[in-house]
C-alpha positions as CSV (number, residue, x, y, z in Angstrom):
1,X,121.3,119.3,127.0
2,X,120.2,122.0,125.0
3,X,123.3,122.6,123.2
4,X,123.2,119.0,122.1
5,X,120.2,119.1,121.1
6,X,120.1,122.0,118.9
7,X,123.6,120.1,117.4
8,X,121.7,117.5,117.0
9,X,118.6,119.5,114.9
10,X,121.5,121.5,112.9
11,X,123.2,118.1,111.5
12,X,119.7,116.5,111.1
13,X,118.4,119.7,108.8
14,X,121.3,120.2,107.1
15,X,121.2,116.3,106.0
16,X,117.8,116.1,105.0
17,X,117.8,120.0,103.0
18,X,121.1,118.5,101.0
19,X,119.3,115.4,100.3
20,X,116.2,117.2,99.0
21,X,118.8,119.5,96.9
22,X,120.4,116.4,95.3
23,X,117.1,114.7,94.4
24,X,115.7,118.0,93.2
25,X,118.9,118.5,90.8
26,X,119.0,115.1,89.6
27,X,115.4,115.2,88.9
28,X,116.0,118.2,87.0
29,X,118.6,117.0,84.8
30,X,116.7,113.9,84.5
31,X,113.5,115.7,83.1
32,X,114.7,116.4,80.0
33,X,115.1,112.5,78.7
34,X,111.9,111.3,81.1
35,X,109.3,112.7,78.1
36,X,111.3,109.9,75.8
37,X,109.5,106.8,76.1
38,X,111.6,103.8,76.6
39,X,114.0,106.2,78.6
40,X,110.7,106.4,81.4
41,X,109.6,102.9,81.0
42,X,113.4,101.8,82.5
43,X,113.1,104.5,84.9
44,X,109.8,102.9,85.5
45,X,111.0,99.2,85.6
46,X,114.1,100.1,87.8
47,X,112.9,102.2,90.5
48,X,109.7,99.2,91.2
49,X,112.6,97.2,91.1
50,X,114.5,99.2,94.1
51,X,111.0,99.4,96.0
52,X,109.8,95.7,95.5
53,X,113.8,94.9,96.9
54,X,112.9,97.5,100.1
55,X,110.0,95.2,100.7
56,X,111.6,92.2,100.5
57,X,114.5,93.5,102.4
58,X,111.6,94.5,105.3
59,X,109.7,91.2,105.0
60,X,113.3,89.7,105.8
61,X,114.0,91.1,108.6
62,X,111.3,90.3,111.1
């Protein structure tokens, strides 16, 4: 049990670090055109858009 379970932790941390790496690369690549302001107000408009579509996905399924 053990050895599963430090599998387990192994696959779970190396998931979540790469995830963090990708959103901290694509955040820096992004920051350069984010001080441009219609380039943050569709940033703005699109990521509500992908949280007010989580919470409408959520009030769905219960």
């Amino acid at each position: 049990m053990g050895f599963q379970f430090a599998v387990l932790f192994i696959t779970f941390t190396a998931i979540e670090v790469s995830g963090y790496l990708i959103s901290a690369l694509c955040a820096h690549k992004l920051s350069c055109f984010l001080p441009q302001g219609h380039v943050l107000k569709n940033y703005n408009r699109i990521t509500g858009a992908v949280f007010m579509g989580f919470a409408v996905l959520m009030a769905a399924s219960r």
